[in-house]
C-alpha positions as CSV (number, residue, x, y, z in Angstrom):
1,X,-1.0,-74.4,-2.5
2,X,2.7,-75.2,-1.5
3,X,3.8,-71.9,-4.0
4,X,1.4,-70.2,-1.9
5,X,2.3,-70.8,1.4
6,X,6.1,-70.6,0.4
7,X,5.5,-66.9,-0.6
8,X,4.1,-66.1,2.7
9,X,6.5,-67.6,4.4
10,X,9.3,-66.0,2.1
11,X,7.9,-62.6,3.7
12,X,7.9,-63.5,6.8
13,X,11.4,-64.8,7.1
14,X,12.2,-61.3,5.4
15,X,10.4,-59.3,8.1
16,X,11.9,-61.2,10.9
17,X,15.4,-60.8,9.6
18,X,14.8,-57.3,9.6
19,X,13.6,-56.8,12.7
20,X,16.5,-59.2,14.3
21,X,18.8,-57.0,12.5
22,X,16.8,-53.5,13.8
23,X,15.3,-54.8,16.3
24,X,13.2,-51.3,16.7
25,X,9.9,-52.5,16.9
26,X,11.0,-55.3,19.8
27,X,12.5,-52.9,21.4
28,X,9.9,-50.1,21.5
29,X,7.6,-52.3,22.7
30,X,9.4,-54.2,25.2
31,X,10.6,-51.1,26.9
32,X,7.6,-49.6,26.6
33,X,5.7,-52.8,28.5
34,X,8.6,-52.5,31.2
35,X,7.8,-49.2,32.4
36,X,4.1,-49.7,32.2
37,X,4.3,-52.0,34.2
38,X,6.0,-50.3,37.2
39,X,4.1,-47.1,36.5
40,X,1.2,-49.6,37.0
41,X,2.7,-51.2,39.9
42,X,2.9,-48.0,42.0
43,X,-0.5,-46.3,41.0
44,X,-2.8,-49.4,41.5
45,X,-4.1,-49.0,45.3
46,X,-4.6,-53.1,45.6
47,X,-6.0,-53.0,49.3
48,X,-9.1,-54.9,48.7
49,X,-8.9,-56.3,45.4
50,X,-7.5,-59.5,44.5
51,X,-4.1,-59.3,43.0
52,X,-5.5,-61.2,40.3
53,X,-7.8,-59.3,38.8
54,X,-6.3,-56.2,38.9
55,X,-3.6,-57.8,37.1
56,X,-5.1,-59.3,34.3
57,X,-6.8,-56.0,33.1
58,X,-3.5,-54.4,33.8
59,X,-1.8,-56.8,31.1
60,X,-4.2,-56.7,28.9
61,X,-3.5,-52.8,28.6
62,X,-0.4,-52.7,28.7
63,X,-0.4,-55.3,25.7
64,X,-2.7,-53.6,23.7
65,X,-0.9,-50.2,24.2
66,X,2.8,-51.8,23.0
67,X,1.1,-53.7,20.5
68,X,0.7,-50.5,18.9
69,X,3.7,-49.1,18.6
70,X,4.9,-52.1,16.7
71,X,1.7,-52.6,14.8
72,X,1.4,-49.2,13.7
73,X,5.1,-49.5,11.9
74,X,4.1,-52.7,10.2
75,X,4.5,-51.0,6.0
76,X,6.7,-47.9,7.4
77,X,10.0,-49.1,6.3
78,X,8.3,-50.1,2.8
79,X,7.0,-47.0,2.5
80,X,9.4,-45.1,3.3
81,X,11.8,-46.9,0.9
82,X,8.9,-47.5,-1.7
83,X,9.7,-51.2,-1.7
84,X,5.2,-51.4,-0.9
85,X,4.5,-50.2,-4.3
86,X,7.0,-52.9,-5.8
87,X,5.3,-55.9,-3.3
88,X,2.1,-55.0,-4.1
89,X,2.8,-55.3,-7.7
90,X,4.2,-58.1,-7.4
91,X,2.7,-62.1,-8.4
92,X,2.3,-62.6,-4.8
93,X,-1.7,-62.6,-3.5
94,X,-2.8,-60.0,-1.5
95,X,-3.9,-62.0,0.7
96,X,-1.0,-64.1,1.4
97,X,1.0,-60.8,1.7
98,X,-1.3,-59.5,4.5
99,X,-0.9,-63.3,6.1
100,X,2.9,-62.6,6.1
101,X,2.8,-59.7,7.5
102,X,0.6,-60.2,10.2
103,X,1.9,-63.6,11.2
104,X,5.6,-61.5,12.1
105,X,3.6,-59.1,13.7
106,X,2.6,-62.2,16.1
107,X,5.4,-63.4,16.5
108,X,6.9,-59.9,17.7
109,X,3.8,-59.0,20.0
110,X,3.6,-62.5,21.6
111,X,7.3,-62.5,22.4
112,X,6.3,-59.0,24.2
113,X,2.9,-60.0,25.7
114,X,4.7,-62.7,27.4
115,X,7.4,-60.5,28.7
116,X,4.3,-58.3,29.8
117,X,3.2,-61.0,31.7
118,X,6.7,-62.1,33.3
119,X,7.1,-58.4,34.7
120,X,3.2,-58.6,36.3
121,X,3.9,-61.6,37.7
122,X,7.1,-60.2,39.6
123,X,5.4,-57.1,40.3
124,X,1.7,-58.1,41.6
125,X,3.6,-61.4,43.3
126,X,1.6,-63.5,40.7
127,X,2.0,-67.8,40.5
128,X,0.6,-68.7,37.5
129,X,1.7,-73.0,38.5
130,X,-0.4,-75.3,36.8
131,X,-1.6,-73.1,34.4
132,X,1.1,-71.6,32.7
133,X,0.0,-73.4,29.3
134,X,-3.7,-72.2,28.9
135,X,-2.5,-68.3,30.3
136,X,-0.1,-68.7,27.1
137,X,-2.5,-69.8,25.0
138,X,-5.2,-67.3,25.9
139,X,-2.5,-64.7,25.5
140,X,-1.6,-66.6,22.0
141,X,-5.3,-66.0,20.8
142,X,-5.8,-62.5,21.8
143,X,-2.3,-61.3,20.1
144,X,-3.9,-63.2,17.4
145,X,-6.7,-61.1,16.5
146,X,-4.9,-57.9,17.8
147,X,-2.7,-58.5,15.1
148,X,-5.1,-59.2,12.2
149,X,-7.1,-55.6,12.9
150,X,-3.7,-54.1,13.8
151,X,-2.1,-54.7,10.5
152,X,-5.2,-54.5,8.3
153,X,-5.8,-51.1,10.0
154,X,-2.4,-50.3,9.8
155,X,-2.0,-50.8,5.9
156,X,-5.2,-48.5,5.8
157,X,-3.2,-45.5,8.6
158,X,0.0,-45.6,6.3
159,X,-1.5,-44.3,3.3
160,X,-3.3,-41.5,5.2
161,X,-1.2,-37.8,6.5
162,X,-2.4,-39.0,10.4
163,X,-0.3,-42.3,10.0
164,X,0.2,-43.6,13.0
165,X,-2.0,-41.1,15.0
166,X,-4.9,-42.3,13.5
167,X,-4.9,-46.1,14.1
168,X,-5.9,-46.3,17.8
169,X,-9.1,-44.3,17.1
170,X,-9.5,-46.9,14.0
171,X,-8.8,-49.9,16.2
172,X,-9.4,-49.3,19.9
173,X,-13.6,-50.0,19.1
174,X,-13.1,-52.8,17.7
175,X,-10.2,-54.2,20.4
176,X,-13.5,-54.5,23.0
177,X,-13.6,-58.9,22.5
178,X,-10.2,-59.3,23.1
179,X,-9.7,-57.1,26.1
180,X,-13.1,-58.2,27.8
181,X,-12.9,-62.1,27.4
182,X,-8.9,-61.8,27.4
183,X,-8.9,-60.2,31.0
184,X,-11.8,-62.7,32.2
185,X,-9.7,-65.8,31.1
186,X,-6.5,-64.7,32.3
187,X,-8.0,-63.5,35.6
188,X,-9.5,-67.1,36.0
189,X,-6.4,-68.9,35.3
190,X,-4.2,-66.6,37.7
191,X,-6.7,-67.5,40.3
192,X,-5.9,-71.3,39.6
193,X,-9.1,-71.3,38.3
194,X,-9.9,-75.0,35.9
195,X,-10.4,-74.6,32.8
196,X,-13.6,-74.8,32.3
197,X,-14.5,-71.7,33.7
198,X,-12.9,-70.0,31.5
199,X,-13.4,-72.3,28.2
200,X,-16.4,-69.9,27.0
201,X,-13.6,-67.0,27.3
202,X,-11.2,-69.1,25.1
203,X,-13.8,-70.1,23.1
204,X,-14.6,-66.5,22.0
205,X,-11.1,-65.4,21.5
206,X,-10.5,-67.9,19.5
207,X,-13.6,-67.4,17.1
208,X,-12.6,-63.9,17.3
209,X,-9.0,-64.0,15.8
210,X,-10.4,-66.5,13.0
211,X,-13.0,-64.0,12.4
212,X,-10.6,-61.1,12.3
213,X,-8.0,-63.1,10.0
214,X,-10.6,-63.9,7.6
215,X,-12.1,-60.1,7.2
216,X,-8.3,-58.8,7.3
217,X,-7.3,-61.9,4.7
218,X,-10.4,-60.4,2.2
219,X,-10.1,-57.0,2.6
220,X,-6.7,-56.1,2.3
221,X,-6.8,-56.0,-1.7
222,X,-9.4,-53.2,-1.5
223,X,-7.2,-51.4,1.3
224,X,-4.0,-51.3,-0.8
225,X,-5.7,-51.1,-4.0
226,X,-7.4,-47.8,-3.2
């Protein structure tokens, strides 16, 4: 078990290093949830509507949108150097390689999302106070199981001529849980709503990502192997 999560986190630390060193993917998406965001702040007509909820679909969008253009480039630079052959073939599980790889994929997204949300906030005049900890949180769970389809979708986009192209119509249908109950939790908390009005929201985000890190976990080996 220790062997096992030391290869995962051998990959990870590998992925990180070389996204600190490119830092493409960060960027892309950071720039790319910047500009939403003021594209968003000068088309939304918010005369009626509380700030609040307009925001919270807004960043779930915009999140979703950036996540992928990172996502989507999760095996690119493997496959471009055909160092994914080589991993695949290598001792290491495939499902601890899929771990690996989505787990830096969180940690890139949720360093974005929360810019996302940092820009709304100055934008839309948004006070999150008290409940700064659960709006991270519910963000932390939804990137969570955007990540697990992302990557297990992408792995399946990168061995196909569309590529990229073809991973939103793969993973937008499946994307609905995160977006519905994401926006209704984070709506509730900007509102200073308590918790638990939005704890059956949290509650199926998290079940969500668990669900989609367990299907991504098993079915990665018959993505790559095919």
């Amino acid at each position: 078990m220790r062997n096992y999560f030391a290869q995962i986190g051998a990959i990870l630390w590998k992925d990180l290093r070389v996204e600190l060193r490119t830092r493409e993917r960060l960027i892309t998406m950071g720039a790319f949830a910047v500009l939403a965001a003021i594209l968003f702040n000068y088309a939304t007509d918010r005369v009626g509507v509380s700030h609040e909820d307009i925001a919270a679909g807004l960043v779930w969008m915009t999140i979703v949108f950036a996540g992928l253009l990172g996502v989507g480039r999760t095996f690119h630079l493997e496959a471009e150097d055909g160092a994914l052959q080589g991993i695949l073939l290598s001792p290491v599980p495939k499902d601890a390689i899929f771990l690996a790889k989505a787990l830096s994929n969180f940690v890139l997204l949720y360093i974005v999302a929360l810019l996302v949300v940092a820009v709304f906030m100055l934008f839309f005049g948004l006070e999150v106070g008290s409940s700064a900890g659960m709006i991270a949180l519910v963000i932390g769970l939804g990137v969570l199981g955007f990540v697990a389809l992302g990557t297990l979708f992408s792995a399946i986009s990168t061995g196909t001529r569309m590529g990229e192209t073809l991973l939103p119509v793969l993973v937008f249908p499946l994307l609905a849980p995160v977006v519905i109950y994401g926006t209704s939790a984070t709506s509730q908390f900007l509102a200073g709503r308590p918790v638990t009005e939005a704890e059956g929201s949290i509650k199926m985000l998290a079940a969500f990502a668990l669900m989609a890190l367990f299907a991504g976990s098993w079915l990665f080996r018959f993505v790559v192997e095919d």
